[in-house]
C-alpha positions in Angstrom: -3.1 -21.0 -18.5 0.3 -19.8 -17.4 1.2 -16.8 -19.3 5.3 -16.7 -20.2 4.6 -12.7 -21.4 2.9 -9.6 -21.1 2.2 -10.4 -24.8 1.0 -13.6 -24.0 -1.5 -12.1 -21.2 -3.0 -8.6 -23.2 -3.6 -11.6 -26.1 -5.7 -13.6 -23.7 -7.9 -10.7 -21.9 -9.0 -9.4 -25.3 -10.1 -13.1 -26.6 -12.0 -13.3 -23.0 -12.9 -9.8 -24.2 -11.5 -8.5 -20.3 -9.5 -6.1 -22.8 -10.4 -3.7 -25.5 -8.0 -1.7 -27.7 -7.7 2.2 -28.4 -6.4 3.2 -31.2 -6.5 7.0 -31.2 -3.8 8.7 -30.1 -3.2 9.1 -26.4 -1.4 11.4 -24.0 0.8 10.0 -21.5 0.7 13.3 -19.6 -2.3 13.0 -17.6 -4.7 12.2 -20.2 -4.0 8.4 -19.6 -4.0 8.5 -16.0 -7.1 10.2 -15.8 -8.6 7.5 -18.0 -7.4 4.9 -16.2 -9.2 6.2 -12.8 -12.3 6.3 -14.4 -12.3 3.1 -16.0 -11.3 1.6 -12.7 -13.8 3.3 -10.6 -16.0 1.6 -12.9 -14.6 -2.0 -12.4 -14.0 -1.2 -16.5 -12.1 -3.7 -18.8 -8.1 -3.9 -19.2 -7.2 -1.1 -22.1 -4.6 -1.6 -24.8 -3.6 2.3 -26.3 -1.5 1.4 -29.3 -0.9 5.1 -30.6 1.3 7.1 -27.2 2.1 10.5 -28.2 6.0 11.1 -28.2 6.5 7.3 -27.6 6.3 4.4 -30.4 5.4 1.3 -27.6 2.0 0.8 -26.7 0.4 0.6 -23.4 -1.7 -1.2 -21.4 -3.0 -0.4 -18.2 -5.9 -1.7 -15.5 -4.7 -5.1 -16.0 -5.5 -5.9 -12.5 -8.5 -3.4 -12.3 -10.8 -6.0 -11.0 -9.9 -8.9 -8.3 -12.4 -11.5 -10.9 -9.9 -10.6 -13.5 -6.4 -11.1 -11.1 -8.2 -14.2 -10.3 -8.5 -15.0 -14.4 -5.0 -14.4 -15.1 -3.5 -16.5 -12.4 -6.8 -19.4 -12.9 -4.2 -21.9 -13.1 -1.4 -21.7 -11.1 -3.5 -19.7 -7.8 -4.6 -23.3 -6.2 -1.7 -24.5 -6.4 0.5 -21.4 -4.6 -2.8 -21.7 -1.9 -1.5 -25.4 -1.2 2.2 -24.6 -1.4 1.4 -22.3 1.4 -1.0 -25.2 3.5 1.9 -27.2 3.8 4.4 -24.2 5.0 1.5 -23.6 7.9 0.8 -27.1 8.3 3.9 -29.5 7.1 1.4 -32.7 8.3 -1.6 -31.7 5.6 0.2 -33.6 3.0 -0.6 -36.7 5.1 -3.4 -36.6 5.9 -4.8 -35.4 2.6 -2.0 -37.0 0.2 -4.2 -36.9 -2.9 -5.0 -32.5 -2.7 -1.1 -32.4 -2.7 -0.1 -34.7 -5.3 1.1 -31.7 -7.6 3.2 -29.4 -5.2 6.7 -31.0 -5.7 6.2 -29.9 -9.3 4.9 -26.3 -7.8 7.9 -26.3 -5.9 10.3 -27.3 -8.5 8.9 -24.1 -10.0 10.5 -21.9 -7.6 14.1 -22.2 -8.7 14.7 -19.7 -11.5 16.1 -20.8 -14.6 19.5 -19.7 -16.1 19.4 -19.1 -19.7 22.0 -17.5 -22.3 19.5 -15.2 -24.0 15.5 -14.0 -24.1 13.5 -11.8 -26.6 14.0 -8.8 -24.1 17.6 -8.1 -25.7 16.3 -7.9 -29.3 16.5 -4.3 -29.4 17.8 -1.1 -27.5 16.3 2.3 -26.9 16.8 5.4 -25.1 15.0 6.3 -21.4 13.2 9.4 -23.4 11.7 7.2 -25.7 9.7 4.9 -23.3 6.4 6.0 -22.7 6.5 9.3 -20.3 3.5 8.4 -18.0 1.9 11.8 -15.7 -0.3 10.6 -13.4 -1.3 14.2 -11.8 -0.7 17.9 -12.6 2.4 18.2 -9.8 3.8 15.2 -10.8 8.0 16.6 -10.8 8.7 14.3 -13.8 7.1 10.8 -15.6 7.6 8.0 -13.6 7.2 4.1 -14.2 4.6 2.8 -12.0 5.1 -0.6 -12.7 8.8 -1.4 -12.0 10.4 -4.4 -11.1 13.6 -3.1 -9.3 16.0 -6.4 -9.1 19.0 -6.2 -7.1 21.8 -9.2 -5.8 23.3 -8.8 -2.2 26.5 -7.9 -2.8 28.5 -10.4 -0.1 26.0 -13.1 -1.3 25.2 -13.1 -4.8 22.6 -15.2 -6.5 19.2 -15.2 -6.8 18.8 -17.0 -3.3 19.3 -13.7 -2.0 18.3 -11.6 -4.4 15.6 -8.8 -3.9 12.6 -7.7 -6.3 11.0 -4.7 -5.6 8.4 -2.5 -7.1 10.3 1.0 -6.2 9.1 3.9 -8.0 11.2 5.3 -10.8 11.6 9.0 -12.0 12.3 8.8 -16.1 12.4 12.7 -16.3 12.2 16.4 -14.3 14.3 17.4 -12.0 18.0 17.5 -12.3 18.2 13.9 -13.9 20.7 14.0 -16.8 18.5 13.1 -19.8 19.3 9.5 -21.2 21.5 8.7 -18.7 20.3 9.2 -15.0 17.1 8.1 -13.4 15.5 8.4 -9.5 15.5 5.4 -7.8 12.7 5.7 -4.9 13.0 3.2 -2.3 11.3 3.3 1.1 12.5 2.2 4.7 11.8 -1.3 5.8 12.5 -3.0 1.7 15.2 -5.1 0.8 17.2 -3.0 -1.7 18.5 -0.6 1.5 19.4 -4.1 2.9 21.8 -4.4 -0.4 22.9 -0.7 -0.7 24.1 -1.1 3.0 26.0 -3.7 2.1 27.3 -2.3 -1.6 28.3 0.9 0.3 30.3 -1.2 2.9 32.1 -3.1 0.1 33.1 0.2 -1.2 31.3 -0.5 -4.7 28.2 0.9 -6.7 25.2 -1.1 -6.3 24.1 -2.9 -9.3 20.4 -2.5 -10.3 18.4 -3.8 -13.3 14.7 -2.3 -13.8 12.4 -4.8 -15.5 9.2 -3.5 -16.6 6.7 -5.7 -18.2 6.9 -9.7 -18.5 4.8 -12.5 -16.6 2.2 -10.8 -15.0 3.6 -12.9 -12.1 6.3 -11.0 -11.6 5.1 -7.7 -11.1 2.9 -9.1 -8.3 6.1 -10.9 -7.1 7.7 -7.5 -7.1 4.9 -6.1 -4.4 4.5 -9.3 -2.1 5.8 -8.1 1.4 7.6 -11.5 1.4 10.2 -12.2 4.7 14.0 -11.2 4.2 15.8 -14.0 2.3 12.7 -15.8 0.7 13.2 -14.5 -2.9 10.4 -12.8 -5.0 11.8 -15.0 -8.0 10.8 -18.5 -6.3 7.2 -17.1 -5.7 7.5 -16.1 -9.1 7.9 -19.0 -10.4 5.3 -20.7 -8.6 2.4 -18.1 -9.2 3.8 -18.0 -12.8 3.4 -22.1 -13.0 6.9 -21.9 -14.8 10.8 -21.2 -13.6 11.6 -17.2 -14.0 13.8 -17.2 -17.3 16.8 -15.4 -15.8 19.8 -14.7 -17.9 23.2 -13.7 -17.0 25.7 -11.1 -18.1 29.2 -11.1 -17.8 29.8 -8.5 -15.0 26.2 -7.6 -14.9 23.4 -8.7 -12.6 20.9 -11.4 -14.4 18.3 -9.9 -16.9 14.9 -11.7 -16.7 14.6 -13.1 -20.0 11.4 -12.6 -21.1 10.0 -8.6 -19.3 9.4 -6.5 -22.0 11.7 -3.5 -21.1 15.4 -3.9 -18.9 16.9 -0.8 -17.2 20.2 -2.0 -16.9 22.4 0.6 -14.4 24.1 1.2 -11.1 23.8 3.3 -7.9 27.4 4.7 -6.8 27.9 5.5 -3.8 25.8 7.6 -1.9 24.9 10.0 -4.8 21.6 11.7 -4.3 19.1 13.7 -6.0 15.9 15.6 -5.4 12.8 13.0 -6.8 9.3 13.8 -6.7 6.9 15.1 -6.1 4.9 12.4 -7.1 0.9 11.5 -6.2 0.9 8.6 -4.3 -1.3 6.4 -2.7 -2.0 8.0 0.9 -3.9 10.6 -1.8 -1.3 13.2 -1.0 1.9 14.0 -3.2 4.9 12.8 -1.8 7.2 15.9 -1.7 10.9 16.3 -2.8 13.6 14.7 -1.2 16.8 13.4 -2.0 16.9 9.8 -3.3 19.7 7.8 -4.5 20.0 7.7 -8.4 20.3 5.1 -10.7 22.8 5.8 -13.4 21.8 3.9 -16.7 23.7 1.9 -19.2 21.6 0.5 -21.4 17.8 -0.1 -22.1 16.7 -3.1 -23.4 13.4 -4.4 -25.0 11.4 -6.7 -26.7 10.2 -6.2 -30.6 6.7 -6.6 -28.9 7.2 -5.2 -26.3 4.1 -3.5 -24.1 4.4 -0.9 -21.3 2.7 -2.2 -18.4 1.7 1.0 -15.8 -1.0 2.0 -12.8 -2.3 5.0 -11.4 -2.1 5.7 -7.9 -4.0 8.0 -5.6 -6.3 8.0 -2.9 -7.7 4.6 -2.5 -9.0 2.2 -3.9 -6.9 2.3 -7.1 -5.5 -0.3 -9.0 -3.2 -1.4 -6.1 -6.1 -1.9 -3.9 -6.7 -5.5 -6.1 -3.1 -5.9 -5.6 -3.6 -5.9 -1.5 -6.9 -8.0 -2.0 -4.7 -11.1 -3.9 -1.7 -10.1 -1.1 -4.0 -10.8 1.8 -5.8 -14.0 0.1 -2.7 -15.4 -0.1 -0.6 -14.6 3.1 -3.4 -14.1 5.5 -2.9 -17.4 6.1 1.2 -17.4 7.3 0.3 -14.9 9.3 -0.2 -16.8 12.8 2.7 -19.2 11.6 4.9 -15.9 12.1 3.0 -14.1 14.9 2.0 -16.6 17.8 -1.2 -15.8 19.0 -2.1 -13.5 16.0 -5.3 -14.5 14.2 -5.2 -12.3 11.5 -3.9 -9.2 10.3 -5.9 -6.3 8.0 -4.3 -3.3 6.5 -7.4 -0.6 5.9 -6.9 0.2 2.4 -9.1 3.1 2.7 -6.5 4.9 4.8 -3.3 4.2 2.4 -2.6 1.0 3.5 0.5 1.5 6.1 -1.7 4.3 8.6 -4.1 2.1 10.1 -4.3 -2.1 11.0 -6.9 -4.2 12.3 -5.5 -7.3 14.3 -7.3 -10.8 15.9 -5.4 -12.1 18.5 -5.6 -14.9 21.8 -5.6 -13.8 25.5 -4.2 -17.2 26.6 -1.8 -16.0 29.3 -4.2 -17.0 32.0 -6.9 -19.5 30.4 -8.5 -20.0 34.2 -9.5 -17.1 34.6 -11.7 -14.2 33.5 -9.9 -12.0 30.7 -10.3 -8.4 32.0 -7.6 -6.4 30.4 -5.2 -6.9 27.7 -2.1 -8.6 28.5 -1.2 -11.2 25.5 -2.9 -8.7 23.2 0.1 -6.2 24.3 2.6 -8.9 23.5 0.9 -9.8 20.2 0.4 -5.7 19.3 4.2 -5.7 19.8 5.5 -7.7 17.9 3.0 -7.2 15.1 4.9 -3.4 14.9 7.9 -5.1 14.8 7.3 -7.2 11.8 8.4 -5.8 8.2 6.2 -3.4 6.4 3.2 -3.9 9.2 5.9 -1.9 11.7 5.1 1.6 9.3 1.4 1.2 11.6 0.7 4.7 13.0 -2.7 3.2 15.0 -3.3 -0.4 15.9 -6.6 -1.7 16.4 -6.5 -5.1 18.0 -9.2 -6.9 19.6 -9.2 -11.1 21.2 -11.0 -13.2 18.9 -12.3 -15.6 21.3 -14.6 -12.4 22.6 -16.8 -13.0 19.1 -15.7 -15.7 17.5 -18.0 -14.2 14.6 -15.6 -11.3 13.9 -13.8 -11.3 11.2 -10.8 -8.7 10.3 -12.2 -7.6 6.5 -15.5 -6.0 8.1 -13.8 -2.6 9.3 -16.5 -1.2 10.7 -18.0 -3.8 12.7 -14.4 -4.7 13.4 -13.8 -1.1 14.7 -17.4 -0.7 16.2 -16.1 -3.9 18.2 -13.4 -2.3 19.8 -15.0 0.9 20.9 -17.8 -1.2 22.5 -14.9 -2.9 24.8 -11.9 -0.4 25.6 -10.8 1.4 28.3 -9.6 4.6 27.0 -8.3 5.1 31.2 -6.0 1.4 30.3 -5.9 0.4 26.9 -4.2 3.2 24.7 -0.6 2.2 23.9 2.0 5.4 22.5 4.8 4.4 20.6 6.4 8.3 20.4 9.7 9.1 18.0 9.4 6.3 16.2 9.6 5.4 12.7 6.3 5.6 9.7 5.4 5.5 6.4 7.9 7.8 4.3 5.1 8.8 2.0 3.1 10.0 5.3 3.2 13.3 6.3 1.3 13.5 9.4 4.5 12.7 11.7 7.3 15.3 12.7 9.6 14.6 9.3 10.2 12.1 7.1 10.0 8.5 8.5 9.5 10.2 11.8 6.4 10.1 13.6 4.6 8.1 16.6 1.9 5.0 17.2 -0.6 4.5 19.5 -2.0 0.6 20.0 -5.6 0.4 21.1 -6.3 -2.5 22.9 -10.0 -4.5 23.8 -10.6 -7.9 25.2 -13.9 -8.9 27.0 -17.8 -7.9 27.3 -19.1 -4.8 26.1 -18.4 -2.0 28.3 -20.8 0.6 26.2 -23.9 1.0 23.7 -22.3 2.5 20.7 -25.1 5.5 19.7 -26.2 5.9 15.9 -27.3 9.2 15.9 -26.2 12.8 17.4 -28.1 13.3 21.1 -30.8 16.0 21.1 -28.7 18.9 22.8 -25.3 18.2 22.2 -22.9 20.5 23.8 -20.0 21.8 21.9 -17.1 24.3 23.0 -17.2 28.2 20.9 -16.0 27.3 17.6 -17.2 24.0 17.0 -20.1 22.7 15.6 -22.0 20.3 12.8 -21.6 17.0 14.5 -22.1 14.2 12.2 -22.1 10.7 13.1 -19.5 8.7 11.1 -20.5 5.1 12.3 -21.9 4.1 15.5 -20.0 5.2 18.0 -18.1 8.2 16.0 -18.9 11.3 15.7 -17.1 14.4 13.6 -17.0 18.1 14.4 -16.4 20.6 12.4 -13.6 22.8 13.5 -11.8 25.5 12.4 -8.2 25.4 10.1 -5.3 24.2 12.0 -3.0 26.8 14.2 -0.3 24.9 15.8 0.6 25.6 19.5 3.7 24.9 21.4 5.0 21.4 20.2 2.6 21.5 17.3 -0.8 21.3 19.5 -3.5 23.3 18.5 -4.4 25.9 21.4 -8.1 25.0 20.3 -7.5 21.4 20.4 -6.9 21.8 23.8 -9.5 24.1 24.4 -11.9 21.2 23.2 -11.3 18.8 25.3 -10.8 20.7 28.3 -13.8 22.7 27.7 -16.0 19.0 27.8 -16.4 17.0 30.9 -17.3 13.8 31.8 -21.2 14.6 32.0 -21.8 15.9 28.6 -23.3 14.3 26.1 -20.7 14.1 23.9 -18.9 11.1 25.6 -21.5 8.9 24.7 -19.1 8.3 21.4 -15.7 6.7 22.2 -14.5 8.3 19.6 -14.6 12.3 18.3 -12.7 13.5 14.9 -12.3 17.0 14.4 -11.8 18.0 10.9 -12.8 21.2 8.8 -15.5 19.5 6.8 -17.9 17.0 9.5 -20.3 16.3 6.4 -17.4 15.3 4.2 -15.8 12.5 6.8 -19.1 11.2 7.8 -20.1 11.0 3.9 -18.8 7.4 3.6 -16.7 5.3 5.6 -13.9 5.2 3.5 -13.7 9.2 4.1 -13.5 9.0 7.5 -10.5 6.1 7.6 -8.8 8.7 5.0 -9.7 12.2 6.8 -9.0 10.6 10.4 -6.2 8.4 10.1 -4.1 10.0 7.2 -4.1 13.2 8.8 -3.1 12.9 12.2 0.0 11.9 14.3 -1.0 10.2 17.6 1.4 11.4 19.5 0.1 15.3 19.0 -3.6 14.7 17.1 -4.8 11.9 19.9 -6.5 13.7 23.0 -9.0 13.1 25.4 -11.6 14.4 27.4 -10.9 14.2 31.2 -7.2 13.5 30.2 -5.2 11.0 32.7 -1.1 10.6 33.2 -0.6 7.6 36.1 3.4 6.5 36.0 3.6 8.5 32.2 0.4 5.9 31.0 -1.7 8.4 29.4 -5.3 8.1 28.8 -8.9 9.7 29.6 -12.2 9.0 31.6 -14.3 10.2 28.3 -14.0 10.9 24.4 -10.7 9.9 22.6 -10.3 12.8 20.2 -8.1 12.9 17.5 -7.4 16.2 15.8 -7.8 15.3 12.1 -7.5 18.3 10.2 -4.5 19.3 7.4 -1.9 20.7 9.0 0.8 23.7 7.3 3.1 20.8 7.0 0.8 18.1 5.1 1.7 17.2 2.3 -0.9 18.6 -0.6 -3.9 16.4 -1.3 -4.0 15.1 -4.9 -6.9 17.3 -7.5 -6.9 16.2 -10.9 -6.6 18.9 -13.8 -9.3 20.4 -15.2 -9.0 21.1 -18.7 -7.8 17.5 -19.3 -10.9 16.3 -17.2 -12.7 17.9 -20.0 -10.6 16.5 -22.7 -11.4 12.9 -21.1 -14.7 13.5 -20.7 -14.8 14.3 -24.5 -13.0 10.7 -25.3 -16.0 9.4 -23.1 -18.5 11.2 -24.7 -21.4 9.2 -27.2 -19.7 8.6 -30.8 -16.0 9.3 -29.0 -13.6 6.6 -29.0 -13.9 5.8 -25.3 -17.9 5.5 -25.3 -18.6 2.6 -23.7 -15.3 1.4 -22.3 -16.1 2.2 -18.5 -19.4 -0.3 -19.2 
C-alpha cells in the first residue's frame, strides 16, 4: 500500500493497531518529548495526541519507532526501490534475470514529479505560533520542527532536476525571531541548500525556501537520504512513495508539494543572520548558539486534516537511528559503485552517527604478493573522507575484507576487536589535522573545525586481544579503576580535564610518559581515559559515545612510547585517547525532572498512557 498522505498513513497503523490515540491533553513543551523517548526505548506503538495545549492540530510521533514498522509502511513499494538500485550497480541484471525486473520501468516512471495546479495543503492558512510548539529538552532556546522538509531550487538551474530536499532543523520561536514572521533556518556544512544559497547570494537575490512538514511518509525519508549532488530527493520520492510527488507551482514562488500537511512558504535575503539554538541534538549534547541564516515567512499553509508529524532527538538510538537502519539497507549497496575497492561503509550510530566509521575494503595493489601493510586501504580511507556527509568522519576504522571474509561492517565490536588484533600503531595511524567535522560536534577546536585520524589493518593477527584487567596492573598517581570495555580496551578513570599548552592535558601527558613498553598495560591496543571507567565500560554503546564524542584526535589521541619518523606519528604501545569533557564541550543533554514525574504519572496504572510503551 502506497500511502498519498500522512492521513492516509496514521489511518493504516491504527487499523494494523501499530498506532494508538491519546486523547488527553498534552504538552508540547517537554512533556511530549519525554513521552516519546520512552515509548521508543520500548520499541512502543506510533501515538496519535489529538488534544496539544496552545495548538488546535494534532500530532503524531514514533512513526518510524521500530525498523518492522518503516518496513510496514513502505511493504510495497521497498522491493521495488531494492531492484531500481540492482540495476544502477549492475545495469546487465536485467538480462540475465528479465522476469525480477519486469516492473522497474513503471518504478522509474515514478521518479519524475508531477506538476499539478492545486492540492489539499492550500485549503487553509495559519500563523507560525499556532503550529504545534514542540520542546524536546529543558535548554532547548525555542520550539523547533523536527521533521522538516526544507525544499529549495538552484537558482541558475531551476526545476526540480536540480532541486534539493533537506531535513534542516527549524527554530519556530526564542531568540530574537520576530513572532509570526521570522524563523531559524539550521543547515549544516556538506548539504545542498549551501550549494543553492551560494549561488542565490552570487545572483544578488534572496533564496527562496518552502518548508513542508507532514505528507507521504516517503518524503520525509527522502528529505534525510544522503543522496549524491544533482540526483533529486523528489525522484526517490516518488519511487519509495510508488506514486509521482504531487508538486504544484506558484507564480513567482518555488513549487509547493501538493499533498504535505503544512507549507512554510518564505525566503532567505542575503546573508542575514541570527543566533539559533541551543537545541539537543543527536551527538547527546546541545548544539550551542550560533548565527544561522533566517528564513523570513510569508505564508503558512495547511491541510483541513492536517497532522504534525515530529521526533525526538538525543543521544542515540532515537527515532533517527531506524531512519540510518532503512538508509544503509538501501545504499549499502551503491556504495562500492562509488568508492572502488570499498566493500562497505558503517556509520556507528552509537557515537552520533558522523564521529566514528567502520569501512571494508581490497588490498589489490599487489595481488602476487603478501599484503603486509596498508597501501590501497590508504587510497580507499581517502577518498571515503572525501565523499559527502561520510567526510564529517573524526576516526576511520578500516580493515581488508579479504583478511576474514566472515566480517561483516554491522558487528562493531567484532569489527573493531578486528582491527586492534592487526594494526601497527608504529605504521598505521593516519592524522588529518585542521580539517573540517560535524558542526554539531564539539570536540574539535571551533565550529566545523577539528581533526581525523584513519586507522588502518590488513593481514594476520599481530596480538591476543585480553578480556579481563591483568592481576597487577600498573597505573601512573592519579589514575585508577580499570575496566575492560571489550576485548582489547580498557578505561581508566582519570581526573576532570585541565587543558595544557595547545589544549593537552599536563596529566595526559604524564600518562603516557609515565608507562613504558613493559607494563602490563600495553597488552590493550587501546586505553580511554574518562572520569567515570565503570560508566564507559557499562555497555558498548557507552564507550562509542564517551570515547569517540568526546575527543579530538589531533589533541585526545596519544600513545605510549610515542614515535615522530618524517612528521608520521605513532607509538610502540597503548594508543590512548583522552576521552573526558572538556570546558569547551558542549553540555550533555539531562531531561527535566518534574516533568519526568508528570510523565511517569501519565504512565502510571489507570493513567491514560498505561500500557502504551507494551
Amino acid at each position: 500500500m502506497s500511502h498519498g498522505s500522512l492521513h492516509d498513513c496514521v489511518a493504516d497503523l491504527e487499523r494494523s493497531r501499530q498506532l494508538v490515540r491519546i486523547d488527553t491533553e498534552v504538552d508540547p513543551h517537554l512533556e511530549v518529548a519525554e513521552i516519546q523517548r520512552r515509548v521508543f526505548a520500548a520499541g512502543g506503538p506510533a501515538v496519535l495526541y489529538t488534544r496539544v495545549r496552545g495548538s488546535r492540530f494534532p500530532m503524531v510521533g514514533n512513526l518510524f519507532g521500530t525498523l518492522d514498522r518503516a518496513h510496514y509502511i513502505f511493504r510495497d513499494t521497498l522491493e521495488s526501490v531494492r531492484r531500481l538500485i540492482e540495476l544502477k550497480v549492475d545495469p546487465g541484471a536485467a538480462w540475465k534475470r528479465p522476469l525480477r525486473y519486469l516492473g522497474t520501468p513503471l518504478t522509474a516512471l515514478r521518479l519524475i514529479p508531477r506538476k499539478v495546479d492545486g492540492g489539499p495543503v492550500f485549503t487553509n492558512q495559519a500563523a507560525v505560533s499556532e503550529l504545534p510548539q514542540l520542546v524536546s529538552w529543558p535548554d532547548d532556546g525555542g520550539a523547533f520542527i523536527t521533521l522538516p522538509q526544507v525544499y529549495t531550487e538552484d537558482p541558475d538551474r531551476p526545476g526540480f532536476g536540480h532541486s534539493n530536499l533537506g531535513m534542516y532543523r527549524v527554530q519556530l520561536s526564542g531568540g530574537s525571531y520576530e513572532k509570526d514572521h521570522e524563523v531559524g533556518l539550521h543547515y549544516q556544512i556538506h548539504r545542498g541548500i549551501g550549494v543553492h544559497h551560494a549561488a542565490a547570494l552570487r545572483r544578488g537575490e534572496p533564496l527562496k525556501v518552502n518548508v513542508f512538514v507532514g505528507g507521504p511518509p516517503a518524503m520525509t525519508l527522502a528529505a534525510v537520504m544522503p543522496l549524491p549532488e544533482g540526483l533529486s530527493e523528489l525522484a526517490f520520492a516518488g519511487a519509495l512513495g510508488g506514486r509521482r510527488v504531487r508538486m504544484a507551482t506558484q507564480k513567482g514562488g518555488l513549487p509547493v508539494a501538493a499533498d504535505a500537511d503544512f507549507c512554510l512558504v518564505g525566503y532567505v535575503d542575503g546573508t542575514s543572520r541570527k543566533p539559533e539554538g541551543p537545541f539537543g541534538d543527536h551527538l547527546g549534547y546541545y548544539s550551542l548558539v550560533h548565527d544561522f541564516p533566517v528564513l523570513r515567512v510569508q505564508r503558512v499553509y495547511h491541510r483541513a486534516d492536517a497532522i504534525w508529524p515530529f521526533t525526538v532527538v538525543g543521544r542515540p538510538p532515537q527515532e533517527d537511528t531506524v531512519f540510518g537502519a532503512l538508509i544503509h539497507e538501501l545504499t549499502g549497496p551503491i556504495i562500492p559503485t562509488v568508492l572502488p575497492g570499498v566493500r562497505a561503509v558503517h556509520a556507528v550510530d552509537a557515537a552520533g552517527v558522523h564521529p566514528v566509521l567502520l569501512a571494508l575494503g581490497s588490498e589489490r595493489y599487489v595481488p602476487y604478493a603478501a599484503r603486509t601493510e596498508p597501501q590501497e586501504l590508504l587510497t580507499q580511507a581517502n577518498a571515503i573522507l572525501g565523499q559527502g556527509q561520510m567526510s564529517l568522519a573524526k576516526y576511520l576504522f578500516i580493515a581488508a575484507g579479504d583478511d576474514d571474509p566472515n566480517l561483516g561492517v554491522g558487528d562493531v565490536s567484532a569489527f573493531l576487536q578486528h582491527v586492534l588484533a592487526r594494526f601497527d600503531p608504529t605504521r598505521d595511524l593516519h592524522f588529518q589535522t585542521r580539517t573540517t567535522i560535524d558542526t554539531l560536534d564539539y570536540s574539535g577546536s571551533g565550529l566545523n573545525q577539528g581533526s581525523k585520524v584513519v586507522i588502518a589493518a590488513v593481514g594476520g593477527v599481530r596480538r591476543n586481544l585480553p578480556g579481563d584487567v591483568p592481576t597487577g596492573l600498573r597505573l601512573p598517581d592519579g589514575f585508577s579503576d580499570p575496566r575492560v570495555c571489550l576485548p582489547g580496551v580498557l578505561a581508566v578513570r582519570a581526573g576532570a580535564h585541565v587543558p595544557g599548552p595547545e589544549g593537552v592535558a599536563a596529566d595526559f601527558e604524564r600518562f603516557c610518559a609515565g608507562l613504558s613498553s613493559a607494563d602490563a598495560i600495553n597488552q590493550f591496543p587501546l586505553v580511554v581515559l574518562t572520569e567515570d571507567s565503570e560508566f564507559c565500560a557499562r555497555t558498548l554503546n557507552n564507550f562509542f559515545w564517551v570515547t569517540f564524542t568526546r575527543s579530538n584526535p589531533a589533541i585526545d589521541v596519544g600513545g605510549i612510547g610515542a614515535i615522530t619518523r618524517n612528521k608520521h606519528w605513532g607509538c610502540a604501545g597503548s594508543v590512548v585517547i583522552d576521552a573526558r569533557r572538556k570546558a569547551h564541550h558542549a553540555p550533555a543533554l539531562i531531561e527535566d525532572p518534574a516533568v519526568t514525574r508528570r510523565v511517569d504519572a501519565l504512565f502510571a496504572r489507570g493513567a491514560p498512557l498505561h500500557g502504551v510503551r507494551l
